[in-house]
Every structure is written in structure tokens, then in C-alpha cells.
DRENDO-1510 file (C-alpha; in Angstrom, 1 decimal, always signed):
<recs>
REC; n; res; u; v; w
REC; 1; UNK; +0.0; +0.0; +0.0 .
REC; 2; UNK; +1.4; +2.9; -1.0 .
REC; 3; UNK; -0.2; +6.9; +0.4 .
REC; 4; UNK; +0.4; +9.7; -1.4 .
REC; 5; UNK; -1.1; +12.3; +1.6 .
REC; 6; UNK; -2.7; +12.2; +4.7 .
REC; 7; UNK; -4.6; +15.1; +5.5 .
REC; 8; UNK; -6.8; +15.7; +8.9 .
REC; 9; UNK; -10.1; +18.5; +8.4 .
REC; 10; UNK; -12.3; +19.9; +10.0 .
REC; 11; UNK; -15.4; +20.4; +9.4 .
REC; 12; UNK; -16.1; +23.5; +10.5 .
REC; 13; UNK; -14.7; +25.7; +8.2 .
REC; 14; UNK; -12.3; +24.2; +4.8 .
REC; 15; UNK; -9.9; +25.4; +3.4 .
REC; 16; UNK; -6.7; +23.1; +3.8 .
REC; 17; UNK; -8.0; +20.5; +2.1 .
REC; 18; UNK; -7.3; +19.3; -1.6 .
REC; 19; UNK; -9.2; +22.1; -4.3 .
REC; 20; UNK; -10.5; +18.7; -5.9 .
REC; 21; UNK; -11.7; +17.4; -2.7 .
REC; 22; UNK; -13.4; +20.2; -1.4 .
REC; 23; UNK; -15.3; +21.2; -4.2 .
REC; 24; UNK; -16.6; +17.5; -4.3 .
REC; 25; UNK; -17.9; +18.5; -0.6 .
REC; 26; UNK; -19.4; +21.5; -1.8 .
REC; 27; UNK; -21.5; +19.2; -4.5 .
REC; 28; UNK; -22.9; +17.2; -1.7 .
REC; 29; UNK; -25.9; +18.1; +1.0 .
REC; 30; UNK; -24.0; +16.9; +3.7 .
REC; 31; UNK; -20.7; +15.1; +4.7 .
REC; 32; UNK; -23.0; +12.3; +5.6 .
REC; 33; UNK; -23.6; +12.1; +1.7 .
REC; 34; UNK; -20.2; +11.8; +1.0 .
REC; 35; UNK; -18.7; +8.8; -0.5 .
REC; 36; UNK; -15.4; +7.3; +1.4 .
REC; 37; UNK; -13.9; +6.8; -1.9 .
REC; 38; UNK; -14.0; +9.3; -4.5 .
REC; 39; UNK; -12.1; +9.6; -7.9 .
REC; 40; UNK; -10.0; +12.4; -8.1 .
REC; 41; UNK; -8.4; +14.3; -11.0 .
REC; 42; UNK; -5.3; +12.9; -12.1 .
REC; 43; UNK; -6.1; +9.3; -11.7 .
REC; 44; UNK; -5.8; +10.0; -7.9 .
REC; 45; UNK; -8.4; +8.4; -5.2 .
REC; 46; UNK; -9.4; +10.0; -2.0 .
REC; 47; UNK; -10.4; +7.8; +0.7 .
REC; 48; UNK; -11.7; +9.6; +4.0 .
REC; 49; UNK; -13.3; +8.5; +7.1 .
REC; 50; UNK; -15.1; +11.4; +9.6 .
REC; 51; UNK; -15.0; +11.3; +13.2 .
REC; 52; UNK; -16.8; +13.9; +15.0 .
REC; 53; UNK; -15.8; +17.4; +13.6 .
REC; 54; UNK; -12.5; +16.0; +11.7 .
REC; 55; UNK; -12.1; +14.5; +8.7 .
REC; 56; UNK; -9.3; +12.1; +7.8 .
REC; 57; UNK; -8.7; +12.0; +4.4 .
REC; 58; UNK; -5.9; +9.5; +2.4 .
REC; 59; UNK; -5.0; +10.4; -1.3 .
REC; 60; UNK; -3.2; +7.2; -3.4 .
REC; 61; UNK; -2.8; +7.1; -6.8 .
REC; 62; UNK; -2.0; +3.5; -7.4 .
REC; 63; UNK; -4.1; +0.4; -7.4 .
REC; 64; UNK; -4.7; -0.1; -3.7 .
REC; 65; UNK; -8.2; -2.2; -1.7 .
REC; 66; UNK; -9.6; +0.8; -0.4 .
REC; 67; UNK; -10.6; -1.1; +2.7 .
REC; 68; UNK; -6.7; -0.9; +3.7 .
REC; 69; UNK; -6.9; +2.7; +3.5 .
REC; 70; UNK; -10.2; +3.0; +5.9 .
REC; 71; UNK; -8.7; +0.6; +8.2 .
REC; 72; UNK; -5.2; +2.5; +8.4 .
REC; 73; UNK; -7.2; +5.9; +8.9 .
REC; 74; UNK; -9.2; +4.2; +11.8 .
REC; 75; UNK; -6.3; +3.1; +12.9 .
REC; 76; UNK; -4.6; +6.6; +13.1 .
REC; 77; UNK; -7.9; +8.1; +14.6 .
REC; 78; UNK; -7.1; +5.4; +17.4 .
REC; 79; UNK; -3.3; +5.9; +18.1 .
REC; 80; UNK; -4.0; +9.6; +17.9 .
REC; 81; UNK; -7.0; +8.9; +20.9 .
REC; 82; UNK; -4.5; +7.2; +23.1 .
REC; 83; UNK; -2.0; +9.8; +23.3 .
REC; 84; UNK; -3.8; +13.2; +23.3 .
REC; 85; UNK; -7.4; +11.9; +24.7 .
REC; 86; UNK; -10.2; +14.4; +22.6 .
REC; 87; UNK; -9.8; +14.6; +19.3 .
REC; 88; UNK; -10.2; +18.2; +17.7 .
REC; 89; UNK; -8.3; +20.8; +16.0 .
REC; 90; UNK; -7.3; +23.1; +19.0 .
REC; 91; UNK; -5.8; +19.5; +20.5 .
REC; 92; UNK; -4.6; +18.5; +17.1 .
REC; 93; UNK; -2.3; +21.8; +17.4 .
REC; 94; UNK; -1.5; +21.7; +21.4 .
REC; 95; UNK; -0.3; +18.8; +20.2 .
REC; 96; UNK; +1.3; +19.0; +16.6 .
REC; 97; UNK; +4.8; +17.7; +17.5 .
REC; 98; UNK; +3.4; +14.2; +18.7 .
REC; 99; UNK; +0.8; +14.2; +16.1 .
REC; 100; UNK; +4.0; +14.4; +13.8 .
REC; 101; UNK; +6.4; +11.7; +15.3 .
REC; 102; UNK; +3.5; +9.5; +15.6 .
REC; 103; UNK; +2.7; +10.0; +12.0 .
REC; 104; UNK; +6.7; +9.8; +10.6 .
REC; 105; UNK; +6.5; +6.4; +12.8 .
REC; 106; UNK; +3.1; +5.3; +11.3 .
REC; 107; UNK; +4.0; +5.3; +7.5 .
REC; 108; UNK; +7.1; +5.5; +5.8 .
REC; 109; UNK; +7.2; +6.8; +2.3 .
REC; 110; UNK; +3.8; +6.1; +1.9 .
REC; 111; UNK; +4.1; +2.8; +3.6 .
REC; 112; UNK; +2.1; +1.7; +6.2 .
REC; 113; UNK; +4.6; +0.3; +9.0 .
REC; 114; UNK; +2.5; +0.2; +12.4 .
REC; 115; UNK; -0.8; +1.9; +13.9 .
REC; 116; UNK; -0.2; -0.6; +16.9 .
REC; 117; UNK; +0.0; +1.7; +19.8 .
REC; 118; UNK; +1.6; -0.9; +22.3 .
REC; 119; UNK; +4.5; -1.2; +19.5 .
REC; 120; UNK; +4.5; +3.1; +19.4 .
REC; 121; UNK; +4.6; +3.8; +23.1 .
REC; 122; UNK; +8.2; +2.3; +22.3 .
REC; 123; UNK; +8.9; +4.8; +20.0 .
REC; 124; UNK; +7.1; +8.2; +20.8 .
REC; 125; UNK; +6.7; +8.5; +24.8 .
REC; 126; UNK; +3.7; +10.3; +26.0 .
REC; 127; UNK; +3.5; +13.6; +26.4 .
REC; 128; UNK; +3.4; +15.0; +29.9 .
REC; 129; UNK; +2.0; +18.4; +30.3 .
REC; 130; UNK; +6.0; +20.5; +31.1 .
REC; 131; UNK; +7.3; +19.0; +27.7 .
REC; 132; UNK; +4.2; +19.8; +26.1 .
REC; 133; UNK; +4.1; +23.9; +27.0 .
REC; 134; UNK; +7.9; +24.0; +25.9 .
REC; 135; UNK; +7.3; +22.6; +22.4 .
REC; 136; UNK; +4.5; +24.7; +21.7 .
REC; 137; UNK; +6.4; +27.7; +23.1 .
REC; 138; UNK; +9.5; +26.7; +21.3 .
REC; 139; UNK; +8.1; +24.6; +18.5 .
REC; 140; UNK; +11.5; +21.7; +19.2 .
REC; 141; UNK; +10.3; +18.3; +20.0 .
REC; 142; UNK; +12.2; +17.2; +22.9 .
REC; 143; UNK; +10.8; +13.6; +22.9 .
REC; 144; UNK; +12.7; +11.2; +25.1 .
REC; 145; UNK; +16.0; +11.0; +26.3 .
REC; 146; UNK; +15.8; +7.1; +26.2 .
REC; 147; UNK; +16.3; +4.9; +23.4 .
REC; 148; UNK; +13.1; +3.8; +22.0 .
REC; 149; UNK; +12.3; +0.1; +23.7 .
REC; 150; UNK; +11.4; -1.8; +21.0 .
REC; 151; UNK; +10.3; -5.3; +21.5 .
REC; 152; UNK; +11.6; -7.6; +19.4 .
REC; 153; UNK; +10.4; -11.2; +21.4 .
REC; 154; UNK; +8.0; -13.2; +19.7 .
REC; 155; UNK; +4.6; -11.2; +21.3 .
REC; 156; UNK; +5.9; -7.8; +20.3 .
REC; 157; UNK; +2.3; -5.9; +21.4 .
REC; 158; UNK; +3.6; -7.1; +25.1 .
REC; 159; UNK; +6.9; -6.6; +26.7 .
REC; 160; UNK; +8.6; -8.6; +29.0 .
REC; 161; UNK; +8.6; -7.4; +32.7 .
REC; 162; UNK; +5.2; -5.7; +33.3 .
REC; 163; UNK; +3.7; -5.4; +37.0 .
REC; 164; UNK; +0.7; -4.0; +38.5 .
REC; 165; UNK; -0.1; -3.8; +41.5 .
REC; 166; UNK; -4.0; -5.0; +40.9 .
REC; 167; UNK; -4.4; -7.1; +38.0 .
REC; 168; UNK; -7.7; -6.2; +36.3 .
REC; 169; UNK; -9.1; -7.2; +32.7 .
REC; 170; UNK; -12.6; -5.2; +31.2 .
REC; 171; UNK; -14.2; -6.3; +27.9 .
REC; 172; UNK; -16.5; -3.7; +26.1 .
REC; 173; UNK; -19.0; -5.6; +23.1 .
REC; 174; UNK; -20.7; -2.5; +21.4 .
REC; 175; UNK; -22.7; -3.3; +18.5 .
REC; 176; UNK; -23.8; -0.7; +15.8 .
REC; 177; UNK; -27.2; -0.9; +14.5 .
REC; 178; UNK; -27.5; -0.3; +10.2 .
REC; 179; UNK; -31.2; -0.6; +9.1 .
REC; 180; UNK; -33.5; +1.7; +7.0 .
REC; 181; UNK; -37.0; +1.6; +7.6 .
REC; 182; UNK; -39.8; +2.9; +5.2 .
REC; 183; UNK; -42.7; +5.1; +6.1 .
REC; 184; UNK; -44.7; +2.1; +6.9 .
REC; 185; UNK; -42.5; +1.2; +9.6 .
REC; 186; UNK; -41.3; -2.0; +7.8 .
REC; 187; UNK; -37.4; -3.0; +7.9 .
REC; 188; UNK; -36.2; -2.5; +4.5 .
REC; 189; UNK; -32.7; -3.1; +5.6 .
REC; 190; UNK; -30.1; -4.2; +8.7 .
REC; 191; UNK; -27.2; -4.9; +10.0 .
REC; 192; UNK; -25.2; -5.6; +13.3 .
REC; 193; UNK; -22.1; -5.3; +13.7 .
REC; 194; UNK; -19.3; -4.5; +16.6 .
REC; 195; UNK; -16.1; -4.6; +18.3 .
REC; 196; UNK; -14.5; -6.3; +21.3 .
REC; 197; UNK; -12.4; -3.6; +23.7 .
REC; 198; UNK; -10.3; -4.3; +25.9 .
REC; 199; UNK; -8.1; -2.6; +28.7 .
REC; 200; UNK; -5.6; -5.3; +30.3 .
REC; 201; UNK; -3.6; -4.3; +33.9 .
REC; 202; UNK; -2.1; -7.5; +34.2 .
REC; 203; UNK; +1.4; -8.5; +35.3 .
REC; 204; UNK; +4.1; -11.1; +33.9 .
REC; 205; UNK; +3.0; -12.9; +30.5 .
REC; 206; UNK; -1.0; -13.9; +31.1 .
REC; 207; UNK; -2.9; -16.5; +28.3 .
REC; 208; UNK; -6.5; -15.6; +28.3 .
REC; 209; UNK; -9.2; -17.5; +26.5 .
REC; 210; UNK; -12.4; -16.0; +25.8 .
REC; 211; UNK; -15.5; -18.4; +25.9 .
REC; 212; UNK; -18.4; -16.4; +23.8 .
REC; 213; UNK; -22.2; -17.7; +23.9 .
REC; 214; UNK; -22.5; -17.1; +20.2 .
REC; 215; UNK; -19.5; -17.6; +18.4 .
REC; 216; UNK; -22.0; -19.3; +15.3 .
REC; 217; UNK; -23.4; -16.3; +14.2 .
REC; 218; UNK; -20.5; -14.0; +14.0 .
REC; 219; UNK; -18.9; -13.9; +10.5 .
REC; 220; UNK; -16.0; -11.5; +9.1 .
REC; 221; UNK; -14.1; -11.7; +12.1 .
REC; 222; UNK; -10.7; -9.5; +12.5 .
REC; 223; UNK; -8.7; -10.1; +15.1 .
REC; 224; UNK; -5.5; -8.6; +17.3 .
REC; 225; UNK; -2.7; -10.5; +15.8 .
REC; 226; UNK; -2.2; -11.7; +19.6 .
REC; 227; UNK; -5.2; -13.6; +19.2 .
REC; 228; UNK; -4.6; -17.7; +17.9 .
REC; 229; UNK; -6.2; -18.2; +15.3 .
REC; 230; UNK; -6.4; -21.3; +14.8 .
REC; 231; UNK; -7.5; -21.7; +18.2 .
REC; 232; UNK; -10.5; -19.4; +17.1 .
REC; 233; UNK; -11.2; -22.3; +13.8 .
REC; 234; UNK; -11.1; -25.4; +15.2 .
REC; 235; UNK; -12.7; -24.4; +19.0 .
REC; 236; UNK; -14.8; -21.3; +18.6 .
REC; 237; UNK; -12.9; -19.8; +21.4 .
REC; 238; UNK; -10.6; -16.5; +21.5 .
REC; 239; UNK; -7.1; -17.5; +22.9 .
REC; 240; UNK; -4.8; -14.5; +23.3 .
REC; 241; UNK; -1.7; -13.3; +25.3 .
REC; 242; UNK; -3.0; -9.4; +25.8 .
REC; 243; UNK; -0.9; -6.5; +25.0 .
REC; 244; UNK; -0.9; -4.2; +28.1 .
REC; 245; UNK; -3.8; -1.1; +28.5 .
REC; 246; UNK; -6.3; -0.6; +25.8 .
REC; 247; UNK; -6.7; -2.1; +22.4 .
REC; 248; UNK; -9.4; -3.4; +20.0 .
REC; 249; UNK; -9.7; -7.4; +20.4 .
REC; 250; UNK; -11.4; -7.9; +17.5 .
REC; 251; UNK; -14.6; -6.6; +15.0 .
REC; 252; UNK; -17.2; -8.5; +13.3 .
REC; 253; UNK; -20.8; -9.0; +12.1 .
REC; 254; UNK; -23.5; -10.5; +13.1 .
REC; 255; UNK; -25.4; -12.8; +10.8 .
REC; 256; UNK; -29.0; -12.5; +11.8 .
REC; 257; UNK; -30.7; -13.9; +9.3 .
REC; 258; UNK; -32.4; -16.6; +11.3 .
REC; 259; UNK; -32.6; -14.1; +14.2 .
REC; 260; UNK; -35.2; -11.5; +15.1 .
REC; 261; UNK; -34.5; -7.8; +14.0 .
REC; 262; UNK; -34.1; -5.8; +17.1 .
REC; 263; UNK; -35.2; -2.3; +16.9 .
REC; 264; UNK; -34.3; -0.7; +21.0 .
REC; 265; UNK; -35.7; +2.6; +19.2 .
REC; 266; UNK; -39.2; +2.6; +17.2 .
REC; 267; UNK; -39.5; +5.8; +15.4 .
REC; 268; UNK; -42.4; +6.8; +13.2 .
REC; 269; UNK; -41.4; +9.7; +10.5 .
REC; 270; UNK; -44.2; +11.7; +8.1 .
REC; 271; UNK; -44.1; +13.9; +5.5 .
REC; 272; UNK; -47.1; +16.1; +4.7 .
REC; 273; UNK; -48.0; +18.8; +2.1 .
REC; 274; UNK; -50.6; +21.7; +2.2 .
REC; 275; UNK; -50.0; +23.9; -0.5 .
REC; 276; UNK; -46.6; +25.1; -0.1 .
REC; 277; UNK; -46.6; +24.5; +3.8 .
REC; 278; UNK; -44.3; +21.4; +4.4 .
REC; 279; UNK; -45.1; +19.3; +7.7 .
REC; 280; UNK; -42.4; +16.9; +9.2 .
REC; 281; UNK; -43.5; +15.0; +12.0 .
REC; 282; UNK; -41.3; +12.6; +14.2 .
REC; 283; UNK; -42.3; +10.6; +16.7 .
REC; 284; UNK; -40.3; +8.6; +18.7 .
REC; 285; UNK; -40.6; +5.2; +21.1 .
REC; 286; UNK; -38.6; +3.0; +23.4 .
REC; 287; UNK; -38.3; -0.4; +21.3 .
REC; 288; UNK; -36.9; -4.3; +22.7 .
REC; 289; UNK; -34.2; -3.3; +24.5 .
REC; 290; UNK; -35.1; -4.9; +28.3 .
REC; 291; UNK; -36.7; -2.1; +29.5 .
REC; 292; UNK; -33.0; -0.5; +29.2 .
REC; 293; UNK; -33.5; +3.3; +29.0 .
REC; 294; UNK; -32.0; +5.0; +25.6 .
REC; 295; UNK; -29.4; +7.7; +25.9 .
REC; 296; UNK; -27.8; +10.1; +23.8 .
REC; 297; UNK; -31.0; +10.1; +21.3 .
REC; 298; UNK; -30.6; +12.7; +18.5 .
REC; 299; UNK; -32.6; +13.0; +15.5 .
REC; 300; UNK; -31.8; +14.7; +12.2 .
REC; 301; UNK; -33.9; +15.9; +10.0 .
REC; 302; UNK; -31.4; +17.5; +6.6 .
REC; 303; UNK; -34.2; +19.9; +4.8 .
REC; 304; UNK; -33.9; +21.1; +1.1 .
REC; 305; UNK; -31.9; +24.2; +0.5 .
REC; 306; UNK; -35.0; +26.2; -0.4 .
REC; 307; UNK; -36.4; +26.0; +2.4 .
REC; 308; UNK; -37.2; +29.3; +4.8 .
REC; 309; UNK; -39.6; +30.1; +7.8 .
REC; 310; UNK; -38.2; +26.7; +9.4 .
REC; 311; UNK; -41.1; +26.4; +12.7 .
REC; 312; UNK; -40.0; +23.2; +15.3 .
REC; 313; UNK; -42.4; +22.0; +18.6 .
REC; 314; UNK; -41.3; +19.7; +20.9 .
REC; 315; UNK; -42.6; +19.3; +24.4 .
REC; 316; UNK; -39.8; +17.1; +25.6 .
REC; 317; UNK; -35.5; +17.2; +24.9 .
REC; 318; UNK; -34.1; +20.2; +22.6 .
REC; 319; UNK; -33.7; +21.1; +19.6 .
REC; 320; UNK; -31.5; +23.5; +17.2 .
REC; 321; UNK; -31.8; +24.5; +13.3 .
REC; 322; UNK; -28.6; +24.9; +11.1 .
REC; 323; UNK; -28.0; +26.2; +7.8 .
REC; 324; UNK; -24.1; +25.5; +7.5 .
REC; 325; UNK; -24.5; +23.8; +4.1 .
REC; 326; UNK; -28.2; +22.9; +4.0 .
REC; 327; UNK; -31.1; +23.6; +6.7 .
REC; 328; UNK; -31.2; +20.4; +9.1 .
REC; 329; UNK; -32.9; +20.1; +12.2 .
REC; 330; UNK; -31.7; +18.5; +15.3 .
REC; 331; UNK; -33.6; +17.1; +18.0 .
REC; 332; UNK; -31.8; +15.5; +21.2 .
REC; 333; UNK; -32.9; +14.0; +24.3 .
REC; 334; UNK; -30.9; +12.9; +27.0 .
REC; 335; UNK; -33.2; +9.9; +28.2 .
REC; 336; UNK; -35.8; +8.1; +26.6 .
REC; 337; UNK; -37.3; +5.5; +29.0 .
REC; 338; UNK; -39.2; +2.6; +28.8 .
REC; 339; UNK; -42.6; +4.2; +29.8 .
REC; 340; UNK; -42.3; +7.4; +27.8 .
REC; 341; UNK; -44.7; +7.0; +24.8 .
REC; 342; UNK; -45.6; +9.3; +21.8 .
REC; 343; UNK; -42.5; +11.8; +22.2 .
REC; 344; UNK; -43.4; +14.2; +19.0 .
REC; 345; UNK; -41.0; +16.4; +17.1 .
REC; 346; UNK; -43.2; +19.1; +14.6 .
REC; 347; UNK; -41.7; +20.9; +11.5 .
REC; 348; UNK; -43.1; +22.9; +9.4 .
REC; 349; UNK; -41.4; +25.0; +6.7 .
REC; 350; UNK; -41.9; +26.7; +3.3 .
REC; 351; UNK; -40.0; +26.8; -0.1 .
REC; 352; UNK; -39.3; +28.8; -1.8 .
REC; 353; UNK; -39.9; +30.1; -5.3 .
REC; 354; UNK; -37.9; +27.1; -7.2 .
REC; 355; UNK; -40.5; +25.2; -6.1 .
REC; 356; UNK; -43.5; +27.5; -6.5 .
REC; 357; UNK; -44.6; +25.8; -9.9 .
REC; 358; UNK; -45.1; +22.1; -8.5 .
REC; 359; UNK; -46.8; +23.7; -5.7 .
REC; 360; UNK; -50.1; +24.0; -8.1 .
REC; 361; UNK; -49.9; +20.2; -9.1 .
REC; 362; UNK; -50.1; +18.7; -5.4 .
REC; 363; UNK; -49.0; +15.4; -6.5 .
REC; 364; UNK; -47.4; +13.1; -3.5 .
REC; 365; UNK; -44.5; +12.6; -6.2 .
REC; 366; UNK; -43.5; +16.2; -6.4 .
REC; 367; UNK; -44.1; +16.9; -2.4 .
REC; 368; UNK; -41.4; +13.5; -2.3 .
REC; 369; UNK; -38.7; +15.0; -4.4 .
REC; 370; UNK; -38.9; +18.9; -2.9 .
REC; 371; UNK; -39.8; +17.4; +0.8 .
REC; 372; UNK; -37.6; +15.8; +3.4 .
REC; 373; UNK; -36.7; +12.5; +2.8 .
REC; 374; UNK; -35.2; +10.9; +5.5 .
REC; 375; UNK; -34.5; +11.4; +9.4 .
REC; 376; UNK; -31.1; +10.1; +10.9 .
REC; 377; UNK; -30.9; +8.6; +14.1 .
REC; 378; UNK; -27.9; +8.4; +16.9 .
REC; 379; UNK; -28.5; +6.4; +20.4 .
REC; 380; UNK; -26.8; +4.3; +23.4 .
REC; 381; UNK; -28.4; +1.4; +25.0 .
REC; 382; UNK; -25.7; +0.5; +27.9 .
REC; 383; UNK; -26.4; -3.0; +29.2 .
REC; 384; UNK; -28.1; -4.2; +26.0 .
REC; 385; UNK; -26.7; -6.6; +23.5 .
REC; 386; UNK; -28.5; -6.6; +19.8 .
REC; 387; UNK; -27.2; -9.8; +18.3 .
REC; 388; UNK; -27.5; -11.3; +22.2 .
REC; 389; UNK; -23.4; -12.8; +21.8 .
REC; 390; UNK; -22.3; -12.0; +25.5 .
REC; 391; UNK; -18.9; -13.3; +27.3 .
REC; 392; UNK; -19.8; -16.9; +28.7 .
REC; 393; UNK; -16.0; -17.0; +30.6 .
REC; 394; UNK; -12.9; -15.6; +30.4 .
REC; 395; UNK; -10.2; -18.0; +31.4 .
REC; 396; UNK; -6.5; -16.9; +33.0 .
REC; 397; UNK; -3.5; -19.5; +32.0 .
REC; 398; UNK; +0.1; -19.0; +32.9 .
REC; 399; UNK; -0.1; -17.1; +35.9 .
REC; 400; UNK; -1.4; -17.6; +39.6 .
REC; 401; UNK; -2.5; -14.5; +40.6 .
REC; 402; UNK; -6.1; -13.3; +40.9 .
REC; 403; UNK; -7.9; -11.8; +38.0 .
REC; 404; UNK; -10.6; -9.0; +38.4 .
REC; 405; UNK; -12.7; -8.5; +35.5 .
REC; 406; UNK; -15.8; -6.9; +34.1 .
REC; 407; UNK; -17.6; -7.2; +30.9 .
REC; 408; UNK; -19.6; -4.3; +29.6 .
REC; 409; UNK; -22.2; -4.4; +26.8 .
REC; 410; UNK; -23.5; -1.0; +24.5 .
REC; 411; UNK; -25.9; -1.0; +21.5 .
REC; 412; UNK; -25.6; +2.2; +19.5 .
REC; 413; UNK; -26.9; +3.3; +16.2 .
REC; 414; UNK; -24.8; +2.9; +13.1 .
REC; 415; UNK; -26.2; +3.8; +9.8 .
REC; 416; UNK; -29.7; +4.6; +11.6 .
REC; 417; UNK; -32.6; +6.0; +8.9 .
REC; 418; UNK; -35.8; +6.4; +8.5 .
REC; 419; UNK; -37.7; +7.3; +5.7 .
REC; 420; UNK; -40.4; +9.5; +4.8 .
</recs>
């Protein structure tokens, strides 16, 4: 694999990005409507990922699986995480000299070497806060005054030698949700999928095995390359020697064919037209999700560029209306709970005179096209497992000491819409 560039955005305001690039964004509604990979002048591809308010974007201009690109970018996003905590661009520049040796350690004339961030904490320390005030006041790296540690054994994600005084192992499953669902309310697509966290305190040179209740259904498995697998083909069960803190155990999808479609959030979205008044109206309930309540609920509702006199009513949660590249309405809640029932979010809006001549026709197919089409939906559902897989046991070999652990579960919405 061989990158050309590696550029990091934000979305707030453009303007370092390639001229190619952004006027592609300007094309589109929405970042959300952006494709990952886009064809670039040149025969040059640009591959981006968005996280939050930043966008990492790769350029390559040779035949490459864009998949390895999206994973390498996810994989920076990650090893960028662990060192400086928030992502955003005032941390991106409080930080700038790590950002940089992290990168120049990453990829080597456009090669991908390493986004393992065991293997990098041997090669770029951490920044404390006293080094970090005299390389932004002097712009000079200091970095360490040790020679790198790089592990050579034959588990290079662990060194020899670690100790702790507690020795503690925590397992995060969260499962993304991808479904569409037509006006009718009927599931048109979805999707489960999901990654298994860890964060490992443990001393000397543990061997873990991880028993899983439902190790059939999960296909397109990727795992740590600590984890055996052929252990994994022949017995179903995750066997691994744990590189120390955090790091992603594996990812994979669920196949629920022969398994029921679990919706924790019903949510009922129509589109009426009255002349040339538009009327959007949401409603929301709590779905099969064990009486778990829903957090972080927000609804978006992207409106067409014509539209004006944007009116929203809701009794419960708030909301906000945006016109940074088309009008959108956001509605968030901080709790929706199993007994709350008929939560209602009410737009109404006009277009304006680009639209004035279908107004006269009335036709559903014309209110379709000019209307809103979709509403996008974010949530959490801690304790709550969509595909049901769960740990069954989690095994310590090789060492005598005792193990604390916790396993922690979280269904959240993926690619979550709902159409009008």
C-alpha cells in the first residue's frame, strides 16, 4: 500500500483541504452524503473516514483495496485517541509535534509500517504536560532521552517485565445498528455489527481464553494478531496473550438472518404537504431493549436548500436549526425511557420560489422529491446486546495470581434512517 497524503479536516470551516476534494464536498448536502472513496483528477483516489468534527482524508494514486486505507485511517484516529485523549483541532495543534512523530513512525514513504499503539509507546513517549508547553512555546520536540524500547520477542504488542499492582481485565461488546425503515415502519434493511475492547492491567505474561455464547453467528471476524487463530477455527474460542492497557480485540458482524430484527428505538417519521406548507412530523418510542433506557438520542432531519420560515415544537429534549450547508434540524434528548410514549417532534417549513410551480400540481411525487426525505438517528443502550453474543467466561493460564474483570455491553446506532 502505498499513500500519497494524509490530510486531517475539520469540518467547521475548509480550506486546507485538496481544491478537488473540497469542491466534491461543496457538491454534496451533507458530509454524511459523501462517499469514502471518491475519484479524483489525475487518476488519484481520495479515501476519507469522519470522526466527530475531523475529517481524515488519504490520497493514493495506485491500485490499492480501499478497505486498507479505511482501516489505516481508523487506525490513526485510534493511536492519535491514546496519546492526546479528545480529538479536535485546537488539541490536534497543542499537540502537533506528537501528532507528527506518531505519524513519521506510522507510514514510511507512503508505507504503512505500524498503527499498533503498544508497538508506538516504544517509539514516541507520551506527552506530559511540562514537555508539552515548551514545544508549543518553542516549536522543538524534545521527545525522550531514552532509546526507543522496542520489542523484538516473539509477542511484540507485550513486553517482558510488566507489573501491576491489581491485575484487572474489562471487555467492552458494542454493537452498531445499520437498518432503514420505510414510512410504513417496515425494515427494509439491517445490519449488526461491533467490536470487542479491551483494557488489560495484568502482570508477567498472562494467556486468556475467551469463551463467547455465540461464536456461530459471528462472521467477518478480524482479530488482534495476539489472538490464535487457529484456536478461534477449530474451537470457537478467542485465545490470546494481551498487550498491556487498551486495544481493539477484535470486530465482526453478526449474521441475523435466522434471528429477530431488534429495533431498541421505534420511530415513526411523516411527510405532509398543504400547499406550499411542508409538515415533518417525528415521533419517537422505546423499542426491545429490556426495559433498558435510551441515551444520547438525537434526531436529524437534513431539509432542502430552499427551504425558509423553518417552525420546530417539541414538548420534551431540545432542539436547534442549522443552515451551514443545507437547513437540518436536530432534535436531542438525553433519556428516553421505557414508559415514555408518543415523544413528537413538529416541522413545518416553506420553499421557496424554485419550487412554487409544483406547488399548483399537489401530486405526493412532487411533495417526495422537494420534501424531506429521510430522518437520521444516533443512540446508546448501555447493558443491551443486539445480536445477544455476550462473554460466557474468560479464562487466566500461565499465571497464579487473581484476575478482576468486568464485561460491559452498549448497542448504538450505526447507519440509523428512517424514511419519509
Amino acid at each position: 500500500m502505498s499513500l500519497e497524503s494524509l490530510f486531517i479536516l475539520n469540518t467547521a470551516g475548509y480550506g486546507g483541504e485538496p481544491p478537488a476534494f473540497a469542491r466534491y464536498l461543496a457538491s454534496v448536502p451533507s458530509l454524511a452524503d459523501a462517499e469514502p472513496v471518491w475519484s479524483g483528477p489525475q487518476d488519484t483516489v481520495c479515501i476519507h473516514i469522519q470522526r466527530k468534527e475531523l475529517v481524515y482524508l488519504g490520497i493514493v494514486s495506485e491500485e490499492v483495496p480501499p478497505i486498507e486505507i479505511l482501516e489505516f485511517l481508523d487506525g490513526v484516529v485510534q493511536a492519535l485517541s491514546e496519546y492526546i485523549g479528545q480529538l479536535s483541532e485546537l488539541t490536534i495543534k497543542e499537540n502537533f509535534v506528537t501528532v507528527y512523530q506518531l505519524l513519521s513512525e506510522m507510514v514510511d514513504s507512503g508505507s504503512v509500517v505500524t498503527t499498533d499503539t503498544t508497538v508506538l509507546r516504544g517509539l514516541v513517549p507520551v506527552p506530559s504536560l511540562v514537555n508539552r508547553v515548551i514545544e508549543n512555546v518553542s516549536g522543538i520536540g524534545l521527545g525522550s532521552e531514552k532509546r526507543p524500547n522496542v520489542n523484538t520477542s516473539a509477542t511484540p504488542w507485550r513486553r517482558q517485565g510488566i507489573r501491576h499492582t491489581t491485575n484487572e481485565f474489562f471487555v467492552d461488546i458494542v454493537e452498531r445498528i445499520d437498518t432503514i425503515v420505510d414510512s410504513s415502519g417496515s425494515i427494509i434493511s439491517y445490519d449488526v455489527s461491533g467490536d470487542i475492547s479491551c483494557k488489560s492491567r495484568l502482570s508477567g505474561m498472562p494467556d486468556l481464553v475467551m469463551v463467547l455464547n455465540r461464536p456461530d453467528i459471528m462472521d467477518d471476524v478480524a482479530f488482534h494478531p495476539c489472538v490464535r487463530r487457529r484456536k478461534w477455527d477449530e474451537e470457537r474460542t478467542i485465545g490470546f496473550v494481551p498487550p498491556d492497557g487498551q486495544f481493539k480485540l477484535a470486530s465482526f458482524h453478526a449474521a441475523m438472518d435466522t434471528s429477530p430484527k431488534v429495533l431498541p428505538l421505534h420511530v415513526r417519521a411523516l411527510s405532509t404537504r398543504k400547499d406550499n406548507v411542508y409538515t415533518v412530523e417525528v415521533i419517537l418510542e422505546p423499542g426491545q431493549c429490556n426495559g433498558r433506557p435510551i441515551e444520547k438520542v438525537s434526531v436529524k432531519v437534513p431539509l432542502p436548500q430552499q427551504a425558509y420560515n423553518i417552525g420546530v415544537q417539541c414538548k420534551t429534549g431540545t432542539h436547534a436549526v442549522s443552515n451551514a450547508r443545507s437547513p437540518q434540524v436536530e432534535w436531542n434528548l438525553k433519556t428516553v425511557k421505557s414508559a415514555d410514549r408518543g415523544l413528537r417532534l413538529v416541522i413545518q417549513y416553506l420553499l421557496r420560489s424554485a419550487s412554487a410551480g409544483s406547488a399548483e400540481k399537489g401530486s405526493a411525487a412532487s411533495s417526495a422529491e422537494q420534501g424531506a426525505l429521510a430522518a437520521f438517528i444516533d443512540f446508546e443502550v448501555a447493558g443491551f446486546s443486539a445480536s445477544s453474543i455476550k462473554v460466557d467466561a474468560l479464562r487466566l493460564l500461565r499465571e497464579s495470581y487473581k484476575l478482576f474483570k468486568g464485561v460491559r455491553y452498549v448497542t448504538m446506532a450505526g447507519s440509523y434512517q428512517v424514511r419519509f
